[in-house]
C-alpha positions as a Markdown table, in Angstrom:
| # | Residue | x | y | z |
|---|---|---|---|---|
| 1 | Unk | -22.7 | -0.6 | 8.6 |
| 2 | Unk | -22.2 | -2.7 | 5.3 |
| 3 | Unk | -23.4 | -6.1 | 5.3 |
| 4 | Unk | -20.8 | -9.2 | 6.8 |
| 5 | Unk | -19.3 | -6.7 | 8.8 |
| 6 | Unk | -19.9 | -7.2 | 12.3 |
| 7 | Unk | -20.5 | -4.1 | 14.8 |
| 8 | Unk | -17.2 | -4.7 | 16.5 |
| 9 | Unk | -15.3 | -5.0 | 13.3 |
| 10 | Unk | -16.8 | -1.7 | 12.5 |
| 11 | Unk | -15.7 | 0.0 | 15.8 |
| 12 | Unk | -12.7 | -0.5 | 15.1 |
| 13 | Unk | -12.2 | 0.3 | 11.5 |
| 14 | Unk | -13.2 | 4.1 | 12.2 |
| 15 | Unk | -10.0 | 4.3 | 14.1 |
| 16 | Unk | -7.2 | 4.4 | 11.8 |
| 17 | Unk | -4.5 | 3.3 | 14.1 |
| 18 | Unk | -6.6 | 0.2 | 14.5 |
| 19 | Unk | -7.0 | -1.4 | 11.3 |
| 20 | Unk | -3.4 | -3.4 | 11.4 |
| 21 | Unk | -4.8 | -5.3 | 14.1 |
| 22 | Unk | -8.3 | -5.3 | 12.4 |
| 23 | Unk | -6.5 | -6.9 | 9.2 |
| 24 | Unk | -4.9 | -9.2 | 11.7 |
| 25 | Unk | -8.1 | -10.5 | 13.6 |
| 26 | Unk | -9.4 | -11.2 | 9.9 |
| 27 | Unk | -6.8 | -13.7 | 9.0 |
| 28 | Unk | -6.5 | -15.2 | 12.7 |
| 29 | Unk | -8.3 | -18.3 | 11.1 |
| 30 | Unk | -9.4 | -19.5 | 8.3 |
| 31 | Unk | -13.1 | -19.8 | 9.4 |
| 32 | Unk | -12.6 | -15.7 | 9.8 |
| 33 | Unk | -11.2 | -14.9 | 6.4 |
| 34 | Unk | -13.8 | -17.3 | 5.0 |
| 35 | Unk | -16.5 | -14.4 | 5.9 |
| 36 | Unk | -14.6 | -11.5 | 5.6 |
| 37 | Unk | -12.6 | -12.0 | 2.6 |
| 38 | Unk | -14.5 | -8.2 | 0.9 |
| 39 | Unk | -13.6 | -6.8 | 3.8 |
| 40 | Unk | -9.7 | -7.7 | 3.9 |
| 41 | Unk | -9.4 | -6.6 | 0.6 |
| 42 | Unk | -11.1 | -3.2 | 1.5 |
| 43 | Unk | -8.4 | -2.6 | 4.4 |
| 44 | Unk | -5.7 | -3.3 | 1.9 |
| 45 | Unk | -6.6 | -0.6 | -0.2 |
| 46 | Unk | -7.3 | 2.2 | 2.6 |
| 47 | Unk | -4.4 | 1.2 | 4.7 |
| 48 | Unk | -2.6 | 1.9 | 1.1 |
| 49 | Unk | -4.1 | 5.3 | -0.1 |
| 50 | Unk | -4.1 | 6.3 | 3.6 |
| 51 | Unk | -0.1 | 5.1 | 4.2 |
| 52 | Unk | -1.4 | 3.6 | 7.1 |
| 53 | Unk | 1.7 | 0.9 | 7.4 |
| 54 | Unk | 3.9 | 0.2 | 4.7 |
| 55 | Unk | 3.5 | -2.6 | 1.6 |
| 56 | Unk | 6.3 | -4.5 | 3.3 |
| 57 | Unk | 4.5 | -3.7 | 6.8 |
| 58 | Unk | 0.7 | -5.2 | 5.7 |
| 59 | Unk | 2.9 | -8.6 | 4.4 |
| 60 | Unk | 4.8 | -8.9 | 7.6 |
| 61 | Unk | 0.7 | -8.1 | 9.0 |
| 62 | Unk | -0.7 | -11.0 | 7.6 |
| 63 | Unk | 2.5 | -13.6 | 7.7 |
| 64 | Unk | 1.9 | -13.8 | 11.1 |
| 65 | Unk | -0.8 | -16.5 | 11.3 |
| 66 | Unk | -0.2 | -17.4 | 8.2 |
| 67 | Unk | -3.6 | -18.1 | 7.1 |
| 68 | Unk | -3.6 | -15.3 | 4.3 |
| 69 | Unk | -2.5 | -16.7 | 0.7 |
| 70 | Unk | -0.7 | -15.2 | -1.4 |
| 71 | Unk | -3.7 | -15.9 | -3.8 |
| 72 | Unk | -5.6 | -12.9 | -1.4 |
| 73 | Unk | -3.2 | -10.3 | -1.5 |
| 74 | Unk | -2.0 | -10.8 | -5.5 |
| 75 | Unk | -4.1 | -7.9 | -7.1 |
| 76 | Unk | -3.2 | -5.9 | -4.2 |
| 77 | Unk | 0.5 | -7.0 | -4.2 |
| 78 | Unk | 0.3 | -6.5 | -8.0 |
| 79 | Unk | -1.3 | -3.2 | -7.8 |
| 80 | Unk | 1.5 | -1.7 | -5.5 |
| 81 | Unk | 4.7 | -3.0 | -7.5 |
| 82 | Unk | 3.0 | -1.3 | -10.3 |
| 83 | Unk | 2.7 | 2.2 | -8.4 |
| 84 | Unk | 6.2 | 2.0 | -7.3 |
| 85 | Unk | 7.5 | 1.7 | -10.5 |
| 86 | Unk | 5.5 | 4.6 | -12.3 |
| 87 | Unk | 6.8 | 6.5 | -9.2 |
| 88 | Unk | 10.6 | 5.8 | -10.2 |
| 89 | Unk | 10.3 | 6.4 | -13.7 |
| 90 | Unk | 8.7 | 9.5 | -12.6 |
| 91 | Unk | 10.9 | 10.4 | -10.4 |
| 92 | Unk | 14.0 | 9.0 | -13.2 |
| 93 | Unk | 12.6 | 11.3 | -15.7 |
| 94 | Unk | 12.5 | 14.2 | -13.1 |
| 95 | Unk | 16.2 | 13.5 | -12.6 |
| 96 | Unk | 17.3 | 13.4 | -16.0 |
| 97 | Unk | 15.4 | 16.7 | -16.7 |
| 98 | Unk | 16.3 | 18.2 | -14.0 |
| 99 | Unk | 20.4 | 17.5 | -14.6 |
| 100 | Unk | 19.8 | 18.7 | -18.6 |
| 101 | Unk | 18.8 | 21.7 | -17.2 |
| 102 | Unk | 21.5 | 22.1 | -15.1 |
| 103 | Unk | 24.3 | 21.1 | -17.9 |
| 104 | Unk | 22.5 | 23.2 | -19.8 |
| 105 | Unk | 22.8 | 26.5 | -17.0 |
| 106 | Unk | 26.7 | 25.6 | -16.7 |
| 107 | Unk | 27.5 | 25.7 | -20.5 |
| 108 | Unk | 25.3 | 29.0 | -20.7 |
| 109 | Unk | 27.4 | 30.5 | -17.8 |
| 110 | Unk | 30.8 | 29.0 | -18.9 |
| 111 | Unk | 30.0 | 30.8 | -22.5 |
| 112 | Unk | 29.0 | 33.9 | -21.3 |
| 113 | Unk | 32.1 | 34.8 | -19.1 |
């Protein structure tokens, strides 16, 4: 068990389905967050990589109690926007290649008939 996290805390992050309302109990209260501030910012990133809940999801999450700032989840936050759009360009580029190559089949086809 790392250190500030308590056993319970623990219990429950094993369990994947759990770790919403882990993230939740953490930013109940400010006292809390105060002492598990690490270990919010280590659910964010597994509940990310693991697609636990959505980006929008983890927001709604934490807006609940609204003891979370902003200030909390801004690398995070920042961190996401900046996957999503390297996924769209990719995913752009993919497109464009993929209709070249198909402009490129047709006027192969229409010239060889």
């Amino acid at each position: 068990m790392r250190p500030g996290k308590s056993y319970n805390i623990e219990i429950l992050w094993r369990h994947t389905a759990t770790r919403p309302l882990v993230l939740q109990f953490l930013t109940s209260t400010p006292e809390s967050l105060l002492g598990h501030t690490a270990d919010v910012a280590e659910i964010l990133e597994h509940m990310d990589k693991e697609h636990i809940i959505p980006p929008l999801g983890i927001i709604q999450v934490l807006s609940k109690n609204g003891v979370a700032s902003v200030g909390l989840v801004k690398e995070w936050l920042m961190t996401t926007i900046k996957q999503a759009r390297e996924e769209i360009s990719t995913v752009k580029q993919g497109l464009s290649l993929g209709v070249r190559s198909d402009l490129a089949t047709a006027a192969y086809c229409r010239t060889s008939n």
